[in-house]
C-alpha positions as CSV (number, residue, x, y, z in Angstrom):
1,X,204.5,37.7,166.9
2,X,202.4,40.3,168.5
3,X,200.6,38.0,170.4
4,X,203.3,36.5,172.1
5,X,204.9,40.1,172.7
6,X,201.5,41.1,174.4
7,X,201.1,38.0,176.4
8,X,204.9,38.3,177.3
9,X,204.2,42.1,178.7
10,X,200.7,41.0,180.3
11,X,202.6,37.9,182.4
12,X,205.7,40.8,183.2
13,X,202.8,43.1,184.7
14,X,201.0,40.5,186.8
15,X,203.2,38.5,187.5
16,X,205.3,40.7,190.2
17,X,202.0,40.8,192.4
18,X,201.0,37.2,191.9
19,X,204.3,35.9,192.8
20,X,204.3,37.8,196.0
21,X,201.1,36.9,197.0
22,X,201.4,33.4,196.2
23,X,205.1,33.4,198.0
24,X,203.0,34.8,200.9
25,X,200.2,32.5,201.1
26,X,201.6,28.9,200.1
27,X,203.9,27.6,202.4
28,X,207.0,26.5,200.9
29,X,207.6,23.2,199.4
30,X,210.9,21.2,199.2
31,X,212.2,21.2,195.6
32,X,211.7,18.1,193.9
33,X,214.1,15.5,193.9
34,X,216.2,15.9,190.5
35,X,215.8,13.4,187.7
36,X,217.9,10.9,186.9
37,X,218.3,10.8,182.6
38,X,217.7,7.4,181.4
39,X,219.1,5.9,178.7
40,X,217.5,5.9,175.7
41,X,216.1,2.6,174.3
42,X,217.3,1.8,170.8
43,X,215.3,-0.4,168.8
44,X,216.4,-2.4,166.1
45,X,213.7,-3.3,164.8
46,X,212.3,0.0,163.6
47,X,215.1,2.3,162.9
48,X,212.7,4.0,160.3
49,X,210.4,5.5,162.8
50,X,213.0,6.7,165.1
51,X,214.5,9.0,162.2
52,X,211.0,9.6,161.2
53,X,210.3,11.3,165.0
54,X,214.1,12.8,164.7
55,X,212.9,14.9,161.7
56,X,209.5,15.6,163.2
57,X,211.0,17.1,166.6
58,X,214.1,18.3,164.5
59,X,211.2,20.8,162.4
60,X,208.9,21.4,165.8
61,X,212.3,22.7,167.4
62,X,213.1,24.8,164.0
63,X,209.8,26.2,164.6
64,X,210.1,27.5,168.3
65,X,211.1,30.9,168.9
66,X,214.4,32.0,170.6
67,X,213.5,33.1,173.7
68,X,211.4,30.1,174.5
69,X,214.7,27.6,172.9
70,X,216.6,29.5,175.8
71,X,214.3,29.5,178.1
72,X,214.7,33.5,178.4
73,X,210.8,34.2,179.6
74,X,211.7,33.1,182.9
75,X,213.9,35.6,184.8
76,X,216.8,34.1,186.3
77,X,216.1,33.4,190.8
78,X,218.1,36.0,192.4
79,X,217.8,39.2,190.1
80,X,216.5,42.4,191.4
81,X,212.6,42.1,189.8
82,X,212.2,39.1,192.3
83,X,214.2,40.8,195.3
84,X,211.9,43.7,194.9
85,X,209.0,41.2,195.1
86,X,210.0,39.7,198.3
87,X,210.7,42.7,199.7
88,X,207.4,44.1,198.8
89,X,205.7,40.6,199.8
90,X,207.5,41.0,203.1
91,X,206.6,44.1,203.9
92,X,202.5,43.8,203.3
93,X,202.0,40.6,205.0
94,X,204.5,41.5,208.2
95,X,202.6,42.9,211.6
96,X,203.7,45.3,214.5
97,X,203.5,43.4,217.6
98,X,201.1,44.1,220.2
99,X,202.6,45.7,224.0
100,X,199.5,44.7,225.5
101,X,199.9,41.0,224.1
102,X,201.1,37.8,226.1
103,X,203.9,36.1,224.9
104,X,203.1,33.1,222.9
105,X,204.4,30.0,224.4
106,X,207.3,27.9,222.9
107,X,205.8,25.9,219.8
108,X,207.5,22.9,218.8
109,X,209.8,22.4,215.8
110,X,207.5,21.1,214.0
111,X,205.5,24.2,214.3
112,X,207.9,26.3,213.9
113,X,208.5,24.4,210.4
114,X,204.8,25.4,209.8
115,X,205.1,28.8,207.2
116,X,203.3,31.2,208.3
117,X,200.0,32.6,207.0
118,X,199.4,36.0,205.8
119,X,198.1,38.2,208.4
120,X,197.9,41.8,206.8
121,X,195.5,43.2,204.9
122,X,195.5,42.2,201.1
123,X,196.7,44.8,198.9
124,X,193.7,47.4,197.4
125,X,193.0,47.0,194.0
126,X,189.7,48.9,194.0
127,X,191.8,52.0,192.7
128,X,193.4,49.5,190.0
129,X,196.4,47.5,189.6
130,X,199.4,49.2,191.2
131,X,202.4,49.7,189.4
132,X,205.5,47.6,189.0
133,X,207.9,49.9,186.9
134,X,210.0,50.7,189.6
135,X,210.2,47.5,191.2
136,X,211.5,45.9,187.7
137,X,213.9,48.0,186.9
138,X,215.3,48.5,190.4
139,X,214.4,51.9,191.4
140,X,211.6,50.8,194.0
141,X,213.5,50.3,197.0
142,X,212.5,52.8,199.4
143,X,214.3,53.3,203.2
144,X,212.1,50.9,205.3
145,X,211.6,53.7,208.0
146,X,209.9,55.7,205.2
147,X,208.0,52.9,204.0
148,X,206.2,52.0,207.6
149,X,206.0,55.9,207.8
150,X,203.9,55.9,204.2
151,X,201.8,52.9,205.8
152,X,200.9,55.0,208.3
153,X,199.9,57.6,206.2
154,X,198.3,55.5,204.1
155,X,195.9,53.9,206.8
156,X,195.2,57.0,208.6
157,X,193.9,58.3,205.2
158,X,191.6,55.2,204.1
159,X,190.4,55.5,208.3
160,X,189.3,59.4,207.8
161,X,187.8,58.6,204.5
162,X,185.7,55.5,205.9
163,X,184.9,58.0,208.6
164,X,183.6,60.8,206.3
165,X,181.5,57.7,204.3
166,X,179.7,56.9,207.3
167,X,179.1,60.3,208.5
168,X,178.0,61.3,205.2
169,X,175.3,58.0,205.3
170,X,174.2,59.0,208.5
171,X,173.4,62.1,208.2
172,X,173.1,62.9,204.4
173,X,171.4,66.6,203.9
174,X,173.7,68.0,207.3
175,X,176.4,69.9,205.6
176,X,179.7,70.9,207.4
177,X,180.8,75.2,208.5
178,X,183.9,74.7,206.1
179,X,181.5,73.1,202.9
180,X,180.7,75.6,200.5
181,X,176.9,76.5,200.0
182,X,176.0,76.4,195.8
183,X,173.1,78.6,194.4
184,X,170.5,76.8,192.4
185,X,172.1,78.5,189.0
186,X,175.3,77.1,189.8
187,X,173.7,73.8,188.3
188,X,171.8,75.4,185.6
189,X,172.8,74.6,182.4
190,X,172.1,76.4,179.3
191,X,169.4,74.4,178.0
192,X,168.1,74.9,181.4
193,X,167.9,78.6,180.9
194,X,166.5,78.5,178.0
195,X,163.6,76.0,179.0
196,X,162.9,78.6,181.8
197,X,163.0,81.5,179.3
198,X,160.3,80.1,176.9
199,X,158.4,79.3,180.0
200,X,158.2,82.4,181.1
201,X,156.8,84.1,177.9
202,X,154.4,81.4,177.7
203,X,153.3,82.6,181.4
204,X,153.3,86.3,179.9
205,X,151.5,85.4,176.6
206,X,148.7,83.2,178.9
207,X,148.5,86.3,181.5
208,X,147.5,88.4,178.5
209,X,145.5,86.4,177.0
210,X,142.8,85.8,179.8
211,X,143.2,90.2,180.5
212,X,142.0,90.2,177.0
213,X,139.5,87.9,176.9
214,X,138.0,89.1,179.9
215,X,137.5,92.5,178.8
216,X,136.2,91.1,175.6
217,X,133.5,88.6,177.6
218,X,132.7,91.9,180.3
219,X,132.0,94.3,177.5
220,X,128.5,95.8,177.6
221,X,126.0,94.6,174.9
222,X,126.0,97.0,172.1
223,X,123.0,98.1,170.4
224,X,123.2,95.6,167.0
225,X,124.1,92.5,169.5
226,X,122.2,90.2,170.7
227,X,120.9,89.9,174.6
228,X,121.2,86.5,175.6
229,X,117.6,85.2,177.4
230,X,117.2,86.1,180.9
231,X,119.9,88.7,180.7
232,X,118.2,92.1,182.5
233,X,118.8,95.2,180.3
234,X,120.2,96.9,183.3
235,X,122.8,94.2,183.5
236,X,123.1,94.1,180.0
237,X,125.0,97.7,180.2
238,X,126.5,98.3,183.4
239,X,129.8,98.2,184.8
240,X,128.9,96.8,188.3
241,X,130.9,93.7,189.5
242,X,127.6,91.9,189.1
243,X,126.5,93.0,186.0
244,X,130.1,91.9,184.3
245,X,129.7,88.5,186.1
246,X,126.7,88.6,184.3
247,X,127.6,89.4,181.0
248,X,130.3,86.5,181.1
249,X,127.9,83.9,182.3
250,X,125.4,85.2,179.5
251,X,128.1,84.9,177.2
252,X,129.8,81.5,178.4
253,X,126.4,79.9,178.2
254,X,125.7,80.8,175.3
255,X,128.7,79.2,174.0
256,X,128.2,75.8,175.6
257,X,124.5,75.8,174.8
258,X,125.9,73.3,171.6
259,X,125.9,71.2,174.4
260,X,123.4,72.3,176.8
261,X,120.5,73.0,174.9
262,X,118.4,70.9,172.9
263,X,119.1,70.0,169.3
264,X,116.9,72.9,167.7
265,X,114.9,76.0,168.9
266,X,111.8,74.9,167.5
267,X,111.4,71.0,168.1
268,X,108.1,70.8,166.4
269,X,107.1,72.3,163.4
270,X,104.6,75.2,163.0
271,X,101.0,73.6,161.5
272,X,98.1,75.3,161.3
273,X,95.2,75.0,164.0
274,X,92.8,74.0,162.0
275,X,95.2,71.1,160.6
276,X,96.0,69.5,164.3
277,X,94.5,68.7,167.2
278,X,93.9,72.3,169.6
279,X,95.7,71.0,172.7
280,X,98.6,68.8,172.7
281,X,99.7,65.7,175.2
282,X,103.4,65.0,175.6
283,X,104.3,61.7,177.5
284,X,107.0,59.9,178.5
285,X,108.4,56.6,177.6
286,X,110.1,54.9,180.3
287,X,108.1,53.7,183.1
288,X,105.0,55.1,182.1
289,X,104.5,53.3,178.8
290,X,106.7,50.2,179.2
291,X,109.4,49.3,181.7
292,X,112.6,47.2,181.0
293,X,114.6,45.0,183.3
294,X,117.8,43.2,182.2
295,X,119.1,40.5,183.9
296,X,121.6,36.9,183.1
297,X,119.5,34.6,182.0
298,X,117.4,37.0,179.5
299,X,119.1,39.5,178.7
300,X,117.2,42.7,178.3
301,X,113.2,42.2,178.2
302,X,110.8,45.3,177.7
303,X,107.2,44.5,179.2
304,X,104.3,47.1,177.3
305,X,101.6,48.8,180.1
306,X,97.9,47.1,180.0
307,X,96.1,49.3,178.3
308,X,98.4,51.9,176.9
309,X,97.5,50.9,173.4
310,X,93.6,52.1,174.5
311,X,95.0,55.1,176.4
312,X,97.1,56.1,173.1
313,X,94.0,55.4,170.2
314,X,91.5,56.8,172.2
315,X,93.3,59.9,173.4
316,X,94.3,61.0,169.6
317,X,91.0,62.0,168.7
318,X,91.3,65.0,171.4
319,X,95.3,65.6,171.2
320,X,98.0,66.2,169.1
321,X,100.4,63.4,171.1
322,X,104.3,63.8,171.4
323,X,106.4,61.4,172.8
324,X,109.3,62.9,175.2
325,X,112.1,60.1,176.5
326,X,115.3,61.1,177.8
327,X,116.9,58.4,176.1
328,X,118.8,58.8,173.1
329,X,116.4,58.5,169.8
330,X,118.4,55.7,168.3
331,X,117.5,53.6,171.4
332,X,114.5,54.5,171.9
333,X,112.9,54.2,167.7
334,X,113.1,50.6,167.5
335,X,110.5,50.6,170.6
336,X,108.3,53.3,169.5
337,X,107.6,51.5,166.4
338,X,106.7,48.0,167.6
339,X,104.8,50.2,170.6
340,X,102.4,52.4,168.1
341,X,103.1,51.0,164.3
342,X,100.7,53.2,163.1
343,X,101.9,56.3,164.4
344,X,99.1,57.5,166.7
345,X,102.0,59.6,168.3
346,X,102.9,61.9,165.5
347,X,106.0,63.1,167.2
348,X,109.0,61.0,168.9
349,X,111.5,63.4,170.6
350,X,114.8,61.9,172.3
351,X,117.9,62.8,174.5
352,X,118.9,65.1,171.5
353,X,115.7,67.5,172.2
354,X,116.0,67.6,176.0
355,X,117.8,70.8,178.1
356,X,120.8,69.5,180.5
357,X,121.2,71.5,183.7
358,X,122.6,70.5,186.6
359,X,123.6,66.8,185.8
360,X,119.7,66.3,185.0
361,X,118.1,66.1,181.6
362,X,115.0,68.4,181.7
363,X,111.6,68.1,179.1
364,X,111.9,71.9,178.6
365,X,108.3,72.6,177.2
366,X,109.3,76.5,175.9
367,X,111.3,74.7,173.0
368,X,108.1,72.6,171.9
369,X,106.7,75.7,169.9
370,X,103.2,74.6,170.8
371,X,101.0,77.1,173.5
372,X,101.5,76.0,177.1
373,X,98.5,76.9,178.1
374,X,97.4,74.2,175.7
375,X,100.1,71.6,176.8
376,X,100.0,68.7,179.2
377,X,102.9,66.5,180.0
378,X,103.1,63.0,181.9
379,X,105.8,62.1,183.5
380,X,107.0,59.7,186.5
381,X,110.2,62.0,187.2
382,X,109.6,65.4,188.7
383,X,113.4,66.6,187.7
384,X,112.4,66.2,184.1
385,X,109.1,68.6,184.3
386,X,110.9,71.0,186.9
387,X,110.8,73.8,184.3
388,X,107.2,73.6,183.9
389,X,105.9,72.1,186.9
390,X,102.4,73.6,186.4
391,X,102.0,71.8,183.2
392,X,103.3,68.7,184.3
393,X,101.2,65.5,185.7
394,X,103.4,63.1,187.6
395,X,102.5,59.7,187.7
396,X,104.0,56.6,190.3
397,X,106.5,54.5,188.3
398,X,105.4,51.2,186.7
399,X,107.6,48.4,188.0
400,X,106.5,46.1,184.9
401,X,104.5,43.7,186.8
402,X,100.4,43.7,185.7
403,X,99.5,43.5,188.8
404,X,101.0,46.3,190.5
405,X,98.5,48.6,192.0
406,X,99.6,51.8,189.8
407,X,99.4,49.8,186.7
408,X,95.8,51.2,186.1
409,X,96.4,55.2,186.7
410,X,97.5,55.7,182.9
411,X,94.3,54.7,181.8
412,X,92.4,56.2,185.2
413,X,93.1,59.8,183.2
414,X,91.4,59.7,180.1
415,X,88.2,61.0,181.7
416,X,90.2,64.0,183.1
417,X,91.8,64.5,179.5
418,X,89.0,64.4,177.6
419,X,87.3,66.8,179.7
420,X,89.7,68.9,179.8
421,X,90.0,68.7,175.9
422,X,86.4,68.8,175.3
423,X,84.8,71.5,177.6
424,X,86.6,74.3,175.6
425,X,88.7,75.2,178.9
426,X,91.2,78.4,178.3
427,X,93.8,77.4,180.1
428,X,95.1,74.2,181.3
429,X,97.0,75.1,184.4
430,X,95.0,76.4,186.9
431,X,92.9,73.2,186.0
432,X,95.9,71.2,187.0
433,X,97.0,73.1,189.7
434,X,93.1,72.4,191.3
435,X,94.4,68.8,191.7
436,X,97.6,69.4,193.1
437,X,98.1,67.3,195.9
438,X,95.5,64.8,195.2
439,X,95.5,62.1,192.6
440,X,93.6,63.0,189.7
441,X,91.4,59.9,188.6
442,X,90.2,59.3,192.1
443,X,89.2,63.6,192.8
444,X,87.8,63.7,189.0
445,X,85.5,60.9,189.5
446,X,84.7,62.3,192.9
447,X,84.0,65.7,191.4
448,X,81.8,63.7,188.8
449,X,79.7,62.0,190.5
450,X,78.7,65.2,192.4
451,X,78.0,67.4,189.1
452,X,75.7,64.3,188.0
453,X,73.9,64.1,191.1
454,X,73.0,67.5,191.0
455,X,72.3,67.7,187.3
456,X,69.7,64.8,187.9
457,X,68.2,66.8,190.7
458,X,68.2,70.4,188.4
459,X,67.1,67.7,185.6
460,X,64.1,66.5,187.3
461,X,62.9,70.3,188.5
462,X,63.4,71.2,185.0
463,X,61.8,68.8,183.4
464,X,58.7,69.2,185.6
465,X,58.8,72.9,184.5
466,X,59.4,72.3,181.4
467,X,62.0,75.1,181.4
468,X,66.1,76.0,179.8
469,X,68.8,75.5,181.9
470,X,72.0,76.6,181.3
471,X,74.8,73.4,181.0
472,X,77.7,75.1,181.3
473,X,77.3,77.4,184.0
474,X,75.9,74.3,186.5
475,X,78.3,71.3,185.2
476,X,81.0,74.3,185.2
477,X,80.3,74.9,188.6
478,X,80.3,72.0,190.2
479,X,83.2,70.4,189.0
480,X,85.1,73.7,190.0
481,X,86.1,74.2,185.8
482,X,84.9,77.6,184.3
483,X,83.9,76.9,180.8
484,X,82.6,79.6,177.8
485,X,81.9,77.2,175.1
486,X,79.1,75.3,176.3
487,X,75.5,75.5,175.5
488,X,72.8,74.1,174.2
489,X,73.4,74.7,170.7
490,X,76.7,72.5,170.5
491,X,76.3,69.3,167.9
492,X,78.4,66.2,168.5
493,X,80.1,64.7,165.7
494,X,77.4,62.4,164.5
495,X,75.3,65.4,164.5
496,X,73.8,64.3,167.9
497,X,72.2,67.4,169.2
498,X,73.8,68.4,173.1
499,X,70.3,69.7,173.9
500,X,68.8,66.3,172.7
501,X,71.2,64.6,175.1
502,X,70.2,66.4,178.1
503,X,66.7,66.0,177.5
504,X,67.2,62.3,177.7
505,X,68.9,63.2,180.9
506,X,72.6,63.1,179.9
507,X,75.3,65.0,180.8
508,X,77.5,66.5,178.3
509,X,80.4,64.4,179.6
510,X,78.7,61.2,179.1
511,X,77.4,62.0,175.6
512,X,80.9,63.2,175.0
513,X,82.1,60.3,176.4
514,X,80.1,57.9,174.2
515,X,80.8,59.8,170.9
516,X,84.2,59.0,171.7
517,X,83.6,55.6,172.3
518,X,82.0,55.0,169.1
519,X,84.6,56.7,167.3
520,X,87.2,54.6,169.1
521,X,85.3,51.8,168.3
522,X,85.5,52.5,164.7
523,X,89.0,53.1,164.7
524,X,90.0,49.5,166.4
525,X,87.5,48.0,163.3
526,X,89.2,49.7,160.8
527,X,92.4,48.2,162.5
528,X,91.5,44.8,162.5
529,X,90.0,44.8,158.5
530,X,92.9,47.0,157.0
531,X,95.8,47.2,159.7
532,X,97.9,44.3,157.4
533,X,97.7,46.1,154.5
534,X,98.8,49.6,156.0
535,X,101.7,48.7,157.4
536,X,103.0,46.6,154.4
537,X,102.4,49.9,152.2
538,X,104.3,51.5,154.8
539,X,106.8,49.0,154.1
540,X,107.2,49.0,150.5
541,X,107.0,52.7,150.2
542,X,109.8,52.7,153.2
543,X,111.8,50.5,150.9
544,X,111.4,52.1,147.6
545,X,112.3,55.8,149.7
546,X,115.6,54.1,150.4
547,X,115.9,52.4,147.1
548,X,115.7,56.0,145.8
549,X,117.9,57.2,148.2
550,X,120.8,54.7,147.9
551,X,120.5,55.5,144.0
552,X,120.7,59.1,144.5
553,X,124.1,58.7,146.6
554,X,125.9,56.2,143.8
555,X,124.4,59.2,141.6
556,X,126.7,62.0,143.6
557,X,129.5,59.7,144.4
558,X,130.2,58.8,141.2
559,X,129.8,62.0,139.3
560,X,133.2,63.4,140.9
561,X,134.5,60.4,138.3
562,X,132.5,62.2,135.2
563,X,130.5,58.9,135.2
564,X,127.4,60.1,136.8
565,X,124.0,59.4,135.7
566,X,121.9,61.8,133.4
567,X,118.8,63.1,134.5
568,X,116.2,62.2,131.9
């Protein structure tokens, strides 16, 4: 029942404007020619189905409701609802003639028969459906005058609104004299203010923050504090511009030195001298010792230097040998041990131990806790030595290929080294600063073979005179290296007498020289008969270390359960 009641009301509300449009649009059509009732055919020969469809339509027509048995949804053809709509439909879809407009010549009748079409603007629905209350219950007629006068209105208002539109899309932004101007609170809501408000004492809280920490970072040093390094005591205490500026730098770096600096102060440990070499020889990994390349058909391939595993044996009979890379440790281990597997080098530093400044990573030699003037590095980057320049050698790159003309200048230095390690020399620096400029194999062996041609000349004076010579102060001399420690009553190794040497006409270089070829000698034989065995008793101790070590964990880990093992 309330369906039908709804649908009812629904078809009473649209229907008005349907009908007028459609009276509007459709031309009309002659009624249809009325029907002529026919008799009904009687059958006799099945009188039982015609009552059967008698009581069937009989209970369908019991069924139907009244209004639809009447007929009464329909209003009847002339009652005011459908007066209204004609008027209405008249109205909308009739147009003012034009003055300026010729008049249309005569049409025929069968033309004039023609309904015409709708010419008028359809009716505006974009503000809704209008309403048809007063048009149904007869209370919508208006004067006609007024109505045309409303029309008017009516389009001179949509025409000044269409105008606004497209005044307002041309020139959006332009405001008019008579528009009001808003402040930029007028749109502020409360949350608004309240986002504003926290932001402020954020700003405030900020603000005194950094006052505060400044005068906490510009504060002079006080006398139980620590002075950074490099900080001046007259900067330490003043209240210059500059001298703040430098207490905050002092103090900001050494904050970020966690990051900066190397791993530990003191990247070697203290030994005695009399347990280690005297001087000690840092080198470098990459491009001095081996050189990788990468490329798609290989992968990653490390080539080893000719003659680095010489270089390395013979060299650690004179020097305690360190190997600097800038590469992180982790990388560079598994190389250093397939490099030297019996551990000529005694200590590998990495990445970790180096000094970052200025994008660069820097071999900073003060944290080596070994005496500089002891201390040679070799390097093929300048950047990385750059702190101590006058302790630094610096090699030509090795591209990896055995042919390459620098391959041979590794090597080409032990002569210098071992001099310099031998001859008792001070100081290393002003040694290496003599060479600056030059390469150092080439101007060594050039020096050399001076000092010998003059000791064979001195030799042969001498040994016609039968007289002592002083070694160190002629050898000294002429290869422009002051030395104190050399005489005639040094002993070599073997026990070889120096003296003995030179009366055979040797210089102390070359018996020094073959000493430590003999003992090099020795070492590679001792290599070749017991080098197997070492490195598997390297192995197996390695392996029972972490053996012990994985026990000792399960040990701790379980003994937070009560279930840890008892020490016997």
């Amino acid at each position: 029942m309330f369906t039908r009641v709804a649908l009812r009301a629904a078809r009473s509300s649209f229907s008005p404007i349907a009908r007028t449009y459609a009276k509007s649009s459709r031309p009309s059509r002659p009624p249809p020619p009325p029907k002529v009732s026919k008799p009904p055919k009687t059958t006799a020969a099945k009188p039982a189905a015609a009552a059967a469809a008698a009581t069937g339509a009989s209970k369908v027509a019991s069924q139907q409701p009244e209004a639809q048995k009447q007929d009464l949804d329909e209003p009847p053809a002339d009652n005011v609802r459908s007066q209204a709509q004609d008027a209405q439909a008249g109205a909308e879809n009739s147009t003012q003639p034009d003055p300026n407009a010729r008049p249309a010549p005569a049409e025929s009748k069968d033309a004039a028969a023609e309904p015409e079409m709708p010419s008028g603007p359809l009716p505006d629905l974009t503000q809704g459906i209008p309403s048809t209350f007063d048009f149904e219950f007869g209370r919508g007629k208006k004067d006609p005058k007024a109505t045309e006068a409303e029309k008017a209105q009516n389009e001179a208002a949509d025409m000044a609104r269409l105008e606004a539109e497209i005044a307002e899309a041309q020139g959006r932004g332009k405001k008019s004299g008579d528009e009001k101007e808003y402040a930029r609170s007028d749109y502020e809501t409360s949350l608004d203010r309240r986002r504003y408000q926290t932001f402020n004492y954020m700003f405030l809280a900020a603000l005194a923050g950094g006052v505060a920490g400044g005068a906490y970072f510009t504060r002079p040093f006080g006398e139980g504090e620590e002075v950074p390094n490099g900080l001046e005591p007259e900067l330490a205490s003043g209240w210059g511009p500059s001298s703040m500026y430098a207490r905050v730098r002092a103090r900001m770096g050494s904050q970020l030195g966690y990051y900066t600096e190397p791993s530990f102060p003191k990247l070697l440990p203290t030994v005695p001298e009399n347990q280690r070499q005297p001087f000690t020889l840092v080198l470098s990994l990459e491009d001095l010792m081996i050189h990788t390349t990468w490329d798609r058909k290989n992968g990653y391939r490390t080539a080893k230097r000719p003659g680095i595993d010489y270089f390395i044996r013979y060299l650690s009979q004179y020097y305690e040998l360190v190997l600097f890379t800038s590469v992180p440790i982790a990388m560079a281990d598994p190389v250093i041990k397939k490099l030297d597997p019996f551990h000529f080098i005694m200590w590998p530093l990495g990445r970790e131990a180096t000094k970052y400044e200025n994008g660069q990573y820097v071999k900073d030699l003060e944290y080596l806790n070994r005496d500089l003037s002891k201390t040679i590095i070799i390097d093929t980057n300048a950047a990385h030595v750059k702190n101590q320049p006058e302790n630094a050698v610096v090699l030509p790159k090795w591209k990896g290929d055995p042919k390459d003309e620098h391959t041979k200048d590794l090597v080409g230095l032990i002569p210098f080294l071992e001099y310099v390690a031998t001859m008792g020399i001070d100081d290393v620096r002003p040694v290496i600063k003599s060479f600056e400029g030059k390469d150092i194999p080439e101007e060594f062996m050039r020096r050399e073979n001076e000092a010998r041609k003059k000791f064979l000349a001195q030799y042969e004076q001498q040994k016609s005179k039968a007289g002592k010579f002083s070694l160190g102060g002629m050898l000294g001399a002429n290869l422009g290296i002051k030395g104190d420690k050399m005489g005639g009553g040094m002993v070599l190794a073997d026990g070889q007498s120096v003296s003995e040497g030179l009366a055979q006409g040797k210089m102390l270089s070359d018996q020094i020289r073959e000493q430590g070829q003999k003992q090099y000698e020795h070492l590679e034989r001792q290599i070749r008969e017991h080098g197997a065995q070492w490195l598997k008793e390297e192995e197996e101790e390695t392996k029972k270390m972490m053996e012990a070590q994985v026990k000792e964990m399960k040990s701790g880990a379980f003994s937070w359960f009560g279930s840890g093992s008892k020490k016997e």
